[in-house]
LONUVO-21850 format. One record per residue (C-alpha): residue in one letter; x, y, z. Coordinates in pm, 1 decimal. Layout:
REM LONUVO-21850
residuo: A px: X py: Y pz: Z
...
//
This chain:
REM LONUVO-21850
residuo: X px: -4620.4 py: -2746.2 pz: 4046.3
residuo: X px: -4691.6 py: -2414.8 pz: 3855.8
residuo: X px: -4758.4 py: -2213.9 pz: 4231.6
residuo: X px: -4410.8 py: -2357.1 pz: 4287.5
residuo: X px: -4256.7 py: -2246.8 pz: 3964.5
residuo: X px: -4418.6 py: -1887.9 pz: 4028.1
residuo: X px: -4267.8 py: -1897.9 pz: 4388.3
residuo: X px: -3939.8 py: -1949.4 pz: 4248.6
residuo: X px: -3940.5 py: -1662.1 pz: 3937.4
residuo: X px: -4094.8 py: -1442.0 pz: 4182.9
residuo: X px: -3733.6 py: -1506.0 pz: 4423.5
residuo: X px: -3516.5 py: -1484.1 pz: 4138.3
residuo: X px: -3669.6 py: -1204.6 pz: 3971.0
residuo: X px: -3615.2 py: -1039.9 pz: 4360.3
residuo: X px: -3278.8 py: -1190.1 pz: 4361.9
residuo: X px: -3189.6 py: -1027.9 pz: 4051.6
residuo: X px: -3309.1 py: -666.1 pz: 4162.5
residuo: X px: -3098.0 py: -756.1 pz: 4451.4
residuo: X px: -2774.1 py: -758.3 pz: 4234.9
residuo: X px: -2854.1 py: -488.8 pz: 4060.4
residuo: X px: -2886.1 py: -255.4 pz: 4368.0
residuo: X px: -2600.2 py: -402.6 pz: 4484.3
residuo: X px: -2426.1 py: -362.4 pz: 4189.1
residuo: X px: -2498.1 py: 14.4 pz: 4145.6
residuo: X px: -2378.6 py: 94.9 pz: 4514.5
residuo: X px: -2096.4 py: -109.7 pz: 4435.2
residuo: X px: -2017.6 py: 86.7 pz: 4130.8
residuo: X px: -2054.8 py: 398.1 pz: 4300.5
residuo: X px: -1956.5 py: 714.6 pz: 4069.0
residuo: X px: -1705.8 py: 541.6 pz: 3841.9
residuo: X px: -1952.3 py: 454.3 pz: 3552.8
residuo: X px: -2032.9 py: 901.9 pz: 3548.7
residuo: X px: -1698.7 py: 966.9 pz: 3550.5
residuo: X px: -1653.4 py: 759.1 pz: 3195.7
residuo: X px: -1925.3 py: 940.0 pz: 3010.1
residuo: X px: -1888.6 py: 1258.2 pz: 3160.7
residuo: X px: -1648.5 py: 1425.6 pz: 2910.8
residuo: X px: -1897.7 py: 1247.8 pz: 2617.2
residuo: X px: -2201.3 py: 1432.5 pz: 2802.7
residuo: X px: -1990.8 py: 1739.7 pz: 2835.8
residuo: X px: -1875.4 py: 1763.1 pz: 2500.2
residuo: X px: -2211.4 py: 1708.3 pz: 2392.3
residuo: X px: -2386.3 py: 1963.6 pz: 2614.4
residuo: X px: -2098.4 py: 2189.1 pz: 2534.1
residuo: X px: -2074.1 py: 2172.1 pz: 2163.0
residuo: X px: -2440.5 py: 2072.3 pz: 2062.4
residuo: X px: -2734.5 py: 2143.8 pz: 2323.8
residuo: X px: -2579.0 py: 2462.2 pz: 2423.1
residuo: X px: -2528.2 py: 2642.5 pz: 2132.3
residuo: X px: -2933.0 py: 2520.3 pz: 2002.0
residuo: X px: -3057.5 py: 2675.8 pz: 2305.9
residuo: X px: -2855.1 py: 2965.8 pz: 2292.7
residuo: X px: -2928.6 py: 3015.9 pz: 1924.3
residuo: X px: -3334.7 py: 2957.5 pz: 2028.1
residuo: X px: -3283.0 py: 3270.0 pz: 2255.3
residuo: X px: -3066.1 py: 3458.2 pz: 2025.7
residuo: X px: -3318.0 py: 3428.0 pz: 1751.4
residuo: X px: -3587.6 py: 3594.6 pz: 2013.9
residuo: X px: -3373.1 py: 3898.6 pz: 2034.6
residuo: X px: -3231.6 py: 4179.2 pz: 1877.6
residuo: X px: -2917.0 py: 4297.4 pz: 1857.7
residuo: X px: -2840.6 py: 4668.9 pz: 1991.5
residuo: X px: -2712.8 py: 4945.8 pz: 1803.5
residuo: X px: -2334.0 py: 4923.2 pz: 1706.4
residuo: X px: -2410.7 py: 4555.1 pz: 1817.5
residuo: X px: -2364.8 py: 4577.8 pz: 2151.0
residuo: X px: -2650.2 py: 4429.4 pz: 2398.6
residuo: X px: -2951.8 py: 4340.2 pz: 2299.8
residuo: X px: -3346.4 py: 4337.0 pz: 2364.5
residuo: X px: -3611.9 py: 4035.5 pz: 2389.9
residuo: X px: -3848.8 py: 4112.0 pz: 2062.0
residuo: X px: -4077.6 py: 3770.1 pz: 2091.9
residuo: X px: -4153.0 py: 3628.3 pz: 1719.6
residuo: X px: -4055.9 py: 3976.5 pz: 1624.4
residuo: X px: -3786.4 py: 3782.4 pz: 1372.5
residuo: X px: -3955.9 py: 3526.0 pz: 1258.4
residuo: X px: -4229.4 py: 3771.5 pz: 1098.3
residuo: X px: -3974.7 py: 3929.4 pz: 961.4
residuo: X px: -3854.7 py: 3628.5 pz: 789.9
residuo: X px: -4155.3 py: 3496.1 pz: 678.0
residuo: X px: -4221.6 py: 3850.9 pz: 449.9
residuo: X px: -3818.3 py: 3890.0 pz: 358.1
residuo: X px: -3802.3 py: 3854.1 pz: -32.5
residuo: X px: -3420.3 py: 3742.3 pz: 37.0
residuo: X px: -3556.0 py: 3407.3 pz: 185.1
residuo: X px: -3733.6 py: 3290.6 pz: -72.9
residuo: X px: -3457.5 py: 3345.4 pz: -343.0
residuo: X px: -3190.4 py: 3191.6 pz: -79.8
residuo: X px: -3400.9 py: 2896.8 pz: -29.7
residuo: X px: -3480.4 py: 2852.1 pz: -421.7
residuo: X px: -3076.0 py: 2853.6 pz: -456.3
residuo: X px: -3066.5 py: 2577.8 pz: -193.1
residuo: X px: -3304.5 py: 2335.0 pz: -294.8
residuo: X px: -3185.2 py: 2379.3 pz: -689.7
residuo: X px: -2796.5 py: 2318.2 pz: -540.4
residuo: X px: -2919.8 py: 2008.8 pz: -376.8
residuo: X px: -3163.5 py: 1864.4 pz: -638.6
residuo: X px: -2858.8 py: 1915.4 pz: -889.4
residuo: X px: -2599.1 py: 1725.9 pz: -612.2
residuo: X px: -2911.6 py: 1437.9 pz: -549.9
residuo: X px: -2761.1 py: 1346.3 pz: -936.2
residuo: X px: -2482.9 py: 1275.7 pz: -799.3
residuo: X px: -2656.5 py: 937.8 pz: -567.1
residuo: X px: -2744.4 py: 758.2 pz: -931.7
residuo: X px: -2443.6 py: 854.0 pz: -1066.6
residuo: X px: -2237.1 py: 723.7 pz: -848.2
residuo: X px: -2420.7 py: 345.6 pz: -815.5
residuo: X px: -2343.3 py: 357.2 pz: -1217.4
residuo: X px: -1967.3 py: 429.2 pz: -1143.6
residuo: X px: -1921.0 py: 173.3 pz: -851.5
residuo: X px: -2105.0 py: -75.2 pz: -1039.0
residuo: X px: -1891.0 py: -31.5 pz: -1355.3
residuo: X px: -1554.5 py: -59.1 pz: -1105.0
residuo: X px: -1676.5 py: -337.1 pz: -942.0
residuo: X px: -1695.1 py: -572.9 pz: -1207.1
residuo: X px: -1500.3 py: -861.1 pz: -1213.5
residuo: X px: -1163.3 py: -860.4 pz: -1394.7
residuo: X px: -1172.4 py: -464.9 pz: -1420.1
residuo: X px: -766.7 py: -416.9 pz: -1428.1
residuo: X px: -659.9 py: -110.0 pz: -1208.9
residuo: X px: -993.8 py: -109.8 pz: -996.9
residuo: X px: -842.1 py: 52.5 pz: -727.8
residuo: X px: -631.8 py: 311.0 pz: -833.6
residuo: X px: -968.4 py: 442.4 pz: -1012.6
residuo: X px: -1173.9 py: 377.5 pz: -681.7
residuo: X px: -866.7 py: 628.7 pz: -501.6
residuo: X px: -914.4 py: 866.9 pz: -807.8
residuo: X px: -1281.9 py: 872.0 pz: -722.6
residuo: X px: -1275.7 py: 940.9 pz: -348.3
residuo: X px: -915.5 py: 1210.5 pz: -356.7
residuo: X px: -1162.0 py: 1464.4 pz: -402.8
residuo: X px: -1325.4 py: 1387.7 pz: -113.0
residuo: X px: -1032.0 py: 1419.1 pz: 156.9
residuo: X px: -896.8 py: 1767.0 pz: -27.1
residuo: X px: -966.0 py: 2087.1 pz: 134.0
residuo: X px: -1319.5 py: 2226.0 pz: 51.8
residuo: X px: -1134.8 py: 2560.6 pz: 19.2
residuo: X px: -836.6 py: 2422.7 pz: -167.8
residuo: X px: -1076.6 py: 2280.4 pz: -469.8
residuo: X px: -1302.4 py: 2582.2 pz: -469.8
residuo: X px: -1006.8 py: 2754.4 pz: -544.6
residuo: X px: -885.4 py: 2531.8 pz: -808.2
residuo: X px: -1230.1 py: 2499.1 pz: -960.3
residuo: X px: -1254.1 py: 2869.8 pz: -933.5
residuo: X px: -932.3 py: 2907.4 pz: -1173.1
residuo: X px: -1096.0 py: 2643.8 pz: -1407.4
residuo: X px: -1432.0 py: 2866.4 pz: -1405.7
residuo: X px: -1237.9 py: 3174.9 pz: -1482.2
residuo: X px: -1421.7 py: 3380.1 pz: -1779.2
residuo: X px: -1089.6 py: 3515.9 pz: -1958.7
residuo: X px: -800.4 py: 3241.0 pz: -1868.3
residuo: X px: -1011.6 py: 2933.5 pz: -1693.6
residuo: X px: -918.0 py: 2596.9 pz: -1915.3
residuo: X px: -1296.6 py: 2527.1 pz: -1938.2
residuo: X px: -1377.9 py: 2857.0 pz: -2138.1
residuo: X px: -1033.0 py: 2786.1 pz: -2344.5
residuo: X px: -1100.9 py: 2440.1 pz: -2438.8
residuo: X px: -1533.3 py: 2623.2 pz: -2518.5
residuo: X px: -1320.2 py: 2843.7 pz: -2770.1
residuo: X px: -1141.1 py: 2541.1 pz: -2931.2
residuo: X px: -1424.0 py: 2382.4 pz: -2955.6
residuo: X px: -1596.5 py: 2720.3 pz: -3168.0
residuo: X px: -1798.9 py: 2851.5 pz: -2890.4
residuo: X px: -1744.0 py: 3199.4 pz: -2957.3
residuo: X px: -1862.9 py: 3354.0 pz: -2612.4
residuo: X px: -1861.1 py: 3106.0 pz: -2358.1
residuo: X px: -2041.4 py: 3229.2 pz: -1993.7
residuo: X px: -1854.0 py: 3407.7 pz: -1727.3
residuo: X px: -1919.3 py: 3087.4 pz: -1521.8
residuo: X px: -1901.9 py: 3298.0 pz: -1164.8
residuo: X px: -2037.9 py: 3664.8 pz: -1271.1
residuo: X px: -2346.8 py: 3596.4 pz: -1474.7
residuo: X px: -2637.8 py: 3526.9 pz: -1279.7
residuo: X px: -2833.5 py: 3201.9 pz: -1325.3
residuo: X px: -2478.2 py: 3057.7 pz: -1450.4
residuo: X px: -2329.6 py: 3065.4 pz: -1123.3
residuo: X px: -2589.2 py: 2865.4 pz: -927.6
residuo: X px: -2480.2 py: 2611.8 pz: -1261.9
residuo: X px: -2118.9 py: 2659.2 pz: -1143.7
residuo: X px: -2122.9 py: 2612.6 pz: -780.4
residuo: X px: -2365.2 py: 2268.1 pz: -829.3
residuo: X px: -2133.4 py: 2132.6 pz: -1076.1
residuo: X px: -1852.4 py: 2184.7 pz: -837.3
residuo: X px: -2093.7 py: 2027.0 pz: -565.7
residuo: X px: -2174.0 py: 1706.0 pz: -781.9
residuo: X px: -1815.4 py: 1630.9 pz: -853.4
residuo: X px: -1678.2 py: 1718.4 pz: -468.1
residuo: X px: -1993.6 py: 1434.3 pz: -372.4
residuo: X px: -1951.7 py: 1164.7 pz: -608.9
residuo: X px: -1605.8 py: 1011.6 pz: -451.7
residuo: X px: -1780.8 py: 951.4 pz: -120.5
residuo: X px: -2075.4 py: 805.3 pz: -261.9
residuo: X px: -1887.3 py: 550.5 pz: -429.6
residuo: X px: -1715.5 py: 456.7 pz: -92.8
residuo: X px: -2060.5 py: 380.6 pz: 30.1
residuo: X px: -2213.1 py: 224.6 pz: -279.7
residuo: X px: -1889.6 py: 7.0 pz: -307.7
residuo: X px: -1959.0 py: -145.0 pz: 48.8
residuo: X px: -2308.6 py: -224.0 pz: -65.2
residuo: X px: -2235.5 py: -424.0 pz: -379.5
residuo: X px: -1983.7 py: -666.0 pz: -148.7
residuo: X px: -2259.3 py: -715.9 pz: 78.7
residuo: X px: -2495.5 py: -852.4 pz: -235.2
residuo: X px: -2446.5 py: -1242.3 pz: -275.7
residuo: X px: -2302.7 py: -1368.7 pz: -547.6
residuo: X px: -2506.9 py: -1686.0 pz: -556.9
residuo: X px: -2786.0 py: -1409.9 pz: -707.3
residuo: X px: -2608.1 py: -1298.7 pz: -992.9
residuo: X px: -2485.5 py: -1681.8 pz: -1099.6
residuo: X px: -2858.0 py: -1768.7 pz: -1072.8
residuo: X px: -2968.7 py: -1467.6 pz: -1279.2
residuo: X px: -2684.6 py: -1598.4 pz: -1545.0
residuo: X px: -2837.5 py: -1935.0 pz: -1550.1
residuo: X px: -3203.7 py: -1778.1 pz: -1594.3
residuo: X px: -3017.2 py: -1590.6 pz: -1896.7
residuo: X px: -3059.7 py: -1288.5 pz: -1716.1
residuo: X px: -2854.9 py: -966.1 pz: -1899.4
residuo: X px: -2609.2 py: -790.1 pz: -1704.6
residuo: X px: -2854.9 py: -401.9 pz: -1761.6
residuo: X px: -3178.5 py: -667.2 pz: -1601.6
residuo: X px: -2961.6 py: -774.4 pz: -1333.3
residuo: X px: -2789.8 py: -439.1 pz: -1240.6
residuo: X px: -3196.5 py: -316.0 pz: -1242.3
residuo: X px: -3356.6 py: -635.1 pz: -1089.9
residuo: X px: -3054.9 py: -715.6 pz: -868.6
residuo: X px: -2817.3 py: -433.2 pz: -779.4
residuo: X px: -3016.7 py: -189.3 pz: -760.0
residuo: X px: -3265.6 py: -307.7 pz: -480.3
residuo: X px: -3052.5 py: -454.6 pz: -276.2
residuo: X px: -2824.8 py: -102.5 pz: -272.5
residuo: X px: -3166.6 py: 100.4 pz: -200.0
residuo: X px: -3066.9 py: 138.4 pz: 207.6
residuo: X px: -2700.4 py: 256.4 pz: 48.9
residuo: X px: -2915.7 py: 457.0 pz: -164.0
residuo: X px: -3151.9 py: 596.9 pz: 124.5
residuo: X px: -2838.3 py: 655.9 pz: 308.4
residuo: X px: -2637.7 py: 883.5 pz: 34.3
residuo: X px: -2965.7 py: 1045.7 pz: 35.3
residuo: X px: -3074.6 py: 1138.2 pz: 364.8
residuo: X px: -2715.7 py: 1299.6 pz: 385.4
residuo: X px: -2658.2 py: 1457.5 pz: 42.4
residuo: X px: -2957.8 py: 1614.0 pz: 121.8
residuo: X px: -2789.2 py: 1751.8 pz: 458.4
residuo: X px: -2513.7 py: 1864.4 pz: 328.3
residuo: X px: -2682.6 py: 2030.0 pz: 33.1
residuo: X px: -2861.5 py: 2287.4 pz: 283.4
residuo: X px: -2532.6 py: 2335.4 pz: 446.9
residuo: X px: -2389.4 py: 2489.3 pz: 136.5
residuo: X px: -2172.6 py: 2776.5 pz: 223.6
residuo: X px: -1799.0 py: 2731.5 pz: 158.4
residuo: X px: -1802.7 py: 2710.5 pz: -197.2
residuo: X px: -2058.9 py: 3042.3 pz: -220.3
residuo: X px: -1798.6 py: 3219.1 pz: 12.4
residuo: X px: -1491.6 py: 3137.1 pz: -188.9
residuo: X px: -1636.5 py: 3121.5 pz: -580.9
residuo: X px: -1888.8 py: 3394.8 pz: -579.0
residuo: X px: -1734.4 py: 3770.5 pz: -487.1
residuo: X px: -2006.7 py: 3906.6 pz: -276.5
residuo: X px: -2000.1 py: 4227.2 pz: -518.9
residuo: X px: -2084.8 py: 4000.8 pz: -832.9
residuo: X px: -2393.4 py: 4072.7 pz: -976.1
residuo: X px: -2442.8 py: 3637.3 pz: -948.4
residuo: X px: -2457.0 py: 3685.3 pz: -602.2
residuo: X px: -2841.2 py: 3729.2 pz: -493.8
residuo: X px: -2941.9 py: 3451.6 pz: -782.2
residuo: X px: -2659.6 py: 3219.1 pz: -612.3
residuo: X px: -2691.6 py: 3331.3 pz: -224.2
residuo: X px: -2752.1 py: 3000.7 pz: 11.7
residuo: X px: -2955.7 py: 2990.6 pz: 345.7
residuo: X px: -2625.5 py: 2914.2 pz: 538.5
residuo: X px: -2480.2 py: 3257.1 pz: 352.8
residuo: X px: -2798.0 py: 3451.1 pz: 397.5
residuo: X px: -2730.0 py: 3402.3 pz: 778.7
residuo: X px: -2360.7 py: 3484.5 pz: 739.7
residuo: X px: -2436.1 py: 3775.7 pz: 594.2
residuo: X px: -2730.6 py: 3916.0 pz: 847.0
residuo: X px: -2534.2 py: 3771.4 pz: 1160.9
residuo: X px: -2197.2 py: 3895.5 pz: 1087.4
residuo: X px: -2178.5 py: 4118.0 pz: 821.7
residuo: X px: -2479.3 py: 4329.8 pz: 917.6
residuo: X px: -2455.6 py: 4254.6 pz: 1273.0
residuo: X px: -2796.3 py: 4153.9 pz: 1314.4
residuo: X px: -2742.5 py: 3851.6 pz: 1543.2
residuo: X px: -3110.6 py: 3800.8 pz: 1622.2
residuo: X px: -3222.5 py: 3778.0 pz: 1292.2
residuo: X px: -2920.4 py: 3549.3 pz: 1158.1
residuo: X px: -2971.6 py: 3312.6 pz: 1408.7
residuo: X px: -3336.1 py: 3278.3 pz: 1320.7
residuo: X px: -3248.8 py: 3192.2 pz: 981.2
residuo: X px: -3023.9 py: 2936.2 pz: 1160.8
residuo: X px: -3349.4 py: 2796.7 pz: 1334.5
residuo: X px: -3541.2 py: 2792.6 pz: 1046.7
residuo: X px: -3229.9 py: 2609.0 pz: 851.4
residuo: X px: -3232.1 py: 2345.0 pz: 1159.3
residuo: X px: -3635.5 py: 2335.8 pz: 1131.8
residuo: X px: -3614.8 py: 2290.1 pz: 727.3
residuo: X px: -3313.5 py: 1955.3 pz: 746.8
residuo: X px: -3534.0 py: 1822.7 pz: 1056.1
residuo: X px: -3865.3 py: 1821.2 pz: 827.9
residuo: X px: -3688.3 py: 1695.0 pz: 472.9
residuo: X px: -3538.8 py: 1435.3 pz: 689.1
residuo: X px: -3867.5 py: 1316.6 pz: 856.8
residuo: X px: -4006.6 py: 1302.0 pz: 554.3
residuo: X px: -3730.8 py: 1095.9 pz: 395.6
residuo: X px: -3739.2 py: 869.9 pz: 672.4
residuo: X px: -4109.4 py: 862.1 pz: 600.2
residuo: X px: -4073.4 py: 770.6 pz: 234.2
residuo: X px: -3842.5 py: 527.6 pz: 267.1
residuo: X px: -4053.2 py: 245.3 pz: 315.7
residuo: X px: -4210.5 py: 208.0 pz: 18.5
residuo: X px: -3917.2 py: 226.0 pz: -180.7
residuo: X px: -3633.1 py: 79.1 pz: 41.9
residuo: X px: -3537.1 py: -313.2 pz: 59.8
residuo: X px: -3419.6 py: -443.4 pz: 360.5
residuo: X px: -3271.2 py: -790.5 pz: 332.8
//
């Protein structure tokens, strides 16, 4: 009985790879010709410019930029003695640690909305994300009005409220950094509540009625309840705050002049290779700052990814 039950996986199992030759030669080209333009865009758009930058950053760029020379690790040696580096990177991982805030903060805000009976809950939940969808450009520009040292409304309402000298929010160094995070915490905190919203539906509310019946406070069942069971929303808001915090660029380049004396005490890794790729024209060297930026996001997110299980629930 069982030599007979082998016989007969052993022809369907051959049947099977029949089909599925059959079925390929049947198929022919067709099933290429559907991904093709998502392979090409992402050769095109992704793989290519990585291993072009890779090259680039083994180069260096001719006088009056024009052609250019293979140098080896030449660059990277550079890079690892350049005193700019250091002070770019310090700006970058203060920026994000200050826009990380932003992850708790919004759980508190969504959790606060979400309650039950809350009138206007989603007019506030639009309010909340609006800054989100607006132009990066367009708010840095508002924001940079607001920050202004002699008209902004922020150092007006300082004055009203007896500061005598309030900061010039974009020209004093150590301020700045201050300026651009704020404006980096408030741009993230709409989007996070998007995502931490979502979360809190998918919590049962069977949990929360028993927690009520075990006399369970709402703060012990936002910590013992809410909280855990938004920790992969959480993970989530981190892994890609943290992302976009080393991508910070756009709201240097509009805020900061570069001839403010803030500049080198608020200068990003994303603007350090702005400046060395096109404004010096030193195209090797820029893009291995650009490696090293890929190389720096690759390792914080392993190690994220790494750290996650001991603090993230999975239900």
């Amino acid at each position: 009985m069982t030599a007979a039950r082998m016989t007969s996986g052993r022809a369907l199992g051959a049947r099977s790879e029949g089909l599925r030759r059959d079925g390929l030669r049947r198929d022919g080209a067709w099933p290429w010709l559907f991904v093709m333009p998502l392979l090409t865009g992402v050769t095109v758009f992704y793989l290519y410019p990585i291993v072009a930058t890779l090259w680039m950053s083994l180069t260096k760029t001719g006088e009056f930029g024009r052609g250019s020379r293979f140098v080896g690790p030449a660059n990277y040696e550079t890079l690892v003695t350049d005193p700019k580096l250091l002070g770019a990177l310090g700006n970058t991982l203060t920026f994000t640690g200050i826009v990380l805030l932003g992850v708790p903060i919004s759980v508190l805000l969504a959790a606060l909305i979400s309650r039950p009976g809350l009138r206007f809950a989603k007019v506030y939940r639009v309010l909340y994300f609006m800054p989100y969808v607006a132009m990066p450009v367009a708010v840095a520009i508002v924001w940079k009005m607001i920050f202004n040292g002699e008209y902004g409304i922020l150092n007006y309402a300082l004055r009203s409220m007896g500061v005598a000298n309030p900061p010039y929010w974009l020209s004093t160094p150590g301020v700045a950094l201050i300026a651009v995070s704020i404006l980096g915490l408030w741009s993230s905190i709409g989007f996070n509540m998007i995502i931490i919203s979502a979360g809190l539906k998918s919590i049962p509310v069977e949990l929360y009625e028993a927690a009520d019946l075990d006399g369970a406070s709402p703060t012990r069942q936002f910590f013992s309840i809410t909280v855990p069971l938004l920790t992969p929303s959480i993970f989530f808001l981190s892994v890609m705050t943290g992302i976009g915090g080393f991508q910070l660029f756009d709201t240097i380049f509009v805020l900061i002049s570069p001839m403010s004396p803030a500049m080198p005490s608020t200068k990003s890794l994303v603007y350090l290779f702005y400046q060395e790729a096109f404004v010096n024209g030193n195209r090797g060297y820029g893009a291995a700052i650009a490696v090293f930026v890929m190389a720096l996001i690759g390792l914080v997110t392993i190690i994220q990814f790494r750290l996650q299980r001991r603090w993230v629930t999975y239900v």
